[in-house]
N, C-alpha and C positions, 0 to 999 in steps of 0.2 A: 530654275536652271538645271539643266542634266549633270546626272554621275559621269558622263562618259564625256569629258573635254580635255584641254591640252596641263599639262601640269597633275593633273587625278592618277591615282594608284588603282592598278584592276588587279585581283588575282584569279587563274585560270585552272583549274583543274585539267587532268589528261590532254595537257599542252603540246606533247612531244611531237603528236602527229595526227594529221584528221584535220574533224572539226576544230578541235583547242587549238593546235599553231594558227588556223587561219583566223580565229576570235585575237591569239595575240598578233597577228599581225596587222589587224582591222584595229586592235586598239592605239600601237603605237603608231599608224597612219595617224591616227584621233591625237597623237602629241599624248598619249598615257605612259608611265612608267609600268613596268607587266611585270609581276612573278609568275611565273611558269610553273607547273610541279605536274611531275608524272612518277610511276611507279618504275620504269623503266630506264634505267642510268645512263646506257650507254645513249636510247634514242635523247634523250633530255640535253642530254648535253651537247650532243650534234644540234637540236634545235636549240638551243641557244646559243650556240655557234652561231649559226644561218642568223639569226634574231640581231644580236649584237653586234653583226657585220653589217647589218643594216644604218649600224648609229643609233641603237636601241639602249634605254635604259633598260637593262633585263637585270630579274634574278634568279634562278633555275633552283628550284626546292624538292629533290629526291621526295615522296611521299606515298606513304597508302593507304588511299582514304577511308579504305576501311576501315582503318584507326583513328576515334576519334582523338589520342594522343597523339594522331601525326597528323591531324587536322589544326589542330591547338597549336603545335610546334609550327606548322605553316604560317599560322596568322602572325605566332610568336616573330617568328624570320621577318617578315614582308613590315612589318611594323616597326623591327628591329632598323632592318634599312631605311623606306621611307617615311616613316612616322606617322603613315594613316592607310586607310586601303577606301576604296570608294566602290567599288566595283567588286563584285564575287561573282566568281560563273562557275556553278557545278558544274562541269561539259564532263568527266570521268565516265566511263560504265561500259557495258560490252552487250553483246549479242551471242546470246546462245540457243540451237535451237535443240527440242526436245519434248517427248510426249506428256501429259500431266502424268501418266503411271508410270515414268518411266526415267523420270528427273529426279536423281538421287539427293536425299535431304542434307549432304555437303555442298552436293552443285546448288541446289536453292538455295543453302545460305548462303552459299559467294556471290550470288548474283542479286538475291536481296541486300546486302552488305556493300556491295557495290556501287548497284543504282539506284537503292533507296535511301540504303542508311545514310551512305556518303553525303547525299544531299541534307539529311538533318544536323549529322554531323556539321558540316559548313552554316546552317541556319545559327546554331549555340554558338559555333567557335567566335564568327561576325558580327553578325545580326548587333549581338549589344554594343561593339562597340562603336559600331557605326551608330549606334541612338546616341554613343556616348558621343562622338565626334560632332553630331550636331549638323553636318555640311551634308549637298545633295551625295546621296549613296545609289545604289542598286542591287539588287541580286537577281541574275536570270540563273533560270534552269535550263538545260538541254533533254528534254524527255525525250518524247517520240510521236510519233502519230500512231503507233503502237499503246499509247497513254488512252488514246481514247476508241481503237478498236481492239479485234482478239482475231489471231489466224491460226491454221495449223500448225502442230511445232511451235506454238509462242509461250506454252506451259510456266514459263518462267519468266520469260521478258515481259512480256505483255503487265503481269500483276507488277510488276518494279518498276514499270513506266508511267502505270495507273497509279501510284503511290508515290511518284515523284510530282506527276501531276497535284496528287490531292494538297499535298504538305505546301506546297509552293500558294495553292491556290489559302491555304489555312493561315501560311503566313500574311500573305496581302490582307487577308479580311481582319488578321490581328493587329497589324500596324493597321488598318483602318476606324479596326474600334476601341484600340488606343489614342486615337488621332497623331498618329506618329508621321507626318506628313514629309518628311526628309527623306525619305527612305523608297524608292522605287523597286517595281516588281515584275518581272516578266519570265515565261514561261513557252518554250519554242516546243511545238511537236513537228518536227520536220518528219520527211516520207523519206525515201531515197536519199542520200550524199556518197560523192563519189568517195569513199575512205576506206579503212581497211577493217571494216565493221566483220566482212564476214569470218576474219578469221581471229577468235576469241582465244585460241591457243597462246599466242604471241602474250598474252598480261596474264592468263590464269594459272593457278599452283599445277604442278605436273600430276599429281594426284588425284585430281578430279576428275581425267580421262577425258577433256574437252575436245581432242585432239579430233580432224577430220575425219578418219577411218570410223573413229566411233560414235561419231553423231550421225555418219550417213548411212549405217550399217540398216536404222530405217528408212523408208521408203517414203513416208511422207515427211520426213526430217529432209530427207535426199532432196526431195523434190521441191521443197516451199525455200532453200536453199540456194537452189538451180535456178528456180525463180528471183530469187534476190542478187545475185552473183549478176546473170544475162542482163537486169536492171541497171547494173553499176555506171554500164559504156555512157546512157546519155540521163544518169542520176544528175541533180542538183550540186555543182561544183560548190566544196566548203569555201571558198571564196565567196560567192556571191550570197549564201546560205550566213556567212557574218555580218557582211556588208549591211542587209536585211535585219537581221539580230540587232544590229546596233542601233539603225534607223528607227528601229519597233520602239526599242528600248527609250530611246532619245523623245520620243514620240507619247513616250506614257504608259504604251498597248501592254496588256497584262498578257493577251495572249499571240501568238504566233503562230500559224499554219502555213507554213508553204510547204511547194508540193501538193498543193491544194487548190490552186487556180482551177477557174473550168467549170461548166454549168454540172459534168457529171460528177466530177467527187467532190464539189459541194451540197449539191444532194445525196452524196453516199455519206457524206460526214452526217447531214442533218438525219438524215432519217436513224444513225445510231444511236444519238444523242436522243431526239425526241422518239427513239423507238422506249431507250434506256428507262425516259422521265414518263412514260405513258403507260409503259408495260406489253405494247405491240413492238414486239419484238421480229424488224426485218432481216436482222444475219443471218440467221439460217439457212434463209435463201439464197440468199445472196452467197454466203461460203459453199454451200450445195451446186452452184452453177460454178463457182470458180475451182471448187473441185474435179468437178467433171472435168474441167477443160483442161487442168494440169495433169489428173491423174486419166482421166477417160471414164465410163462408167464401171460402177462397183459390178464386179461379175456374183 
């Protein structure tokens, strides 16, 4: 029987807005009771307004995940109220973009702390006590399709998605050869969602310099940016991007690509993947042509 049905507990990481509100709002369709928790107070608690107005058992949990003490305290709260949690969704993390010589070793740690750690962090916090609980569970990731390719300006995203990927993928194989059979696993690299991805200023410490003016100051930051932004109009609506998520999830699938229909970028997925496992390595080309055509040729 699935984690995700009417009477189960989900908890949802970077709920407040995006992708996370529309998983809690896909879940309490699903009859689940939802903790929410975002790092941001004011938006969190407007969403759980909007949630609760709904006829939502909600509970809205202030957090940042980068602490695994406020991961612990999460579980603590949501436990506290409903006396079990079935459901985890790391959905937290942000998009930054930036050169690899040129991503300062504070910004890399917020963004590995963010979208990777955060995800192991939730694996310790949970994970046991859902073995302890005994009853169908789950935990999906929210990576990226970024998880399993590399573009310009992804110096920092890219390796935090590839690493939410792998942990996710390490947990399913350890409940497997534990024979830990309660516990479900899934793992979404979405492309595009229409959300407010690009602008990572909004959640990161002021002192990082995340801000617009100084991520565009390059050119190819500028530009692979520009390209993401003009994307957003007719991006993958986070509604129908959870609806999806839960279905997968419901369903078993470990893994999830949407944004990924289409004879041509499933041959662009496959051929990185068996480029990766073979050592014939097609990117190159392939970033080489797309650069051109964003940038025009190198003079």
């Amino acid at each position: 029987m699935s984690a995700i049905r009417e009477g189960n507990v989900a908890v949802i990481t970077g709920a407040a807005s995006g992708i996370g509100y529309a998983l809690a709002e896909e879940a309490l369709r699903r009859g689940m009771s939802v903790v929410v928790s975002d790092i941001r107070e004011e938006a969190l608690a407007e969403a759980a307004r909007k949630l609760t107005g709904q006829g939502a058992n909600v509970l809205p949990v202030l957090a940042d995940v980068t602490s695994e003490a406020n991961i612990i305290a999460l579980r603590d709260k949501a436990l506290e109220k409903f006396g079990k949690v079935n459901l985890l969704v790391n959905n937290a993390g942000a998009f930054v973009g930036g050169l690899a010589w040129e991503t300062s070793a504070a910004q890399m740690d917020w963004i590995v702390d963010l979208n990777f750690k955060s995800v192991a962090h939730g694996i310790r916090a949970f994970v046991p006590r859902m073995i302890e609980q005994g009853d169908d569970c789950h935990v999906i990731t929210i990576a990226s399709a970024a998880g399993i390719s590399v573009y310009p300006g992804y110096a920092s995203y890219s390796p935090t998605k590839h690493a939410a990927l792998a942990i996710t993928e390490a947990l399913y194989l350890d409940l497997l050869a534990e024979r830990i059979e309660s516990i479900g696993v899934t793992v979404v690299m979405p492309g595009m969602v229409r959300t407010d991805i690009m602008n990572p200023e909004k959640a990161s410490p002021a002192n990082l310099g995340l801000d617009r003016d100084a991520r565009h100051a390059n050119a190819t930051v500028r530009g692979i940016e520009a390209t993401m932004t003009s994307a957003l109009d007719t991006a993958l609506a986070p509604e129908e991007l959870a609806r999806r998520v839960f279905d997968a999830a419901d369903a078993g699938e470990l893994y999830i690509l949407p944004n990924h229909e289409g004879e041509a970028l499933t041959a662009l997925t496959r051929a990185i993947a068996n480029g990766r496992a073979s050592g014939t390595n097609p990117w190159p080309a392939i970033m080489a042509g797309m650069t051109t055509r964003m940038f025009g040729e190198k003079s």
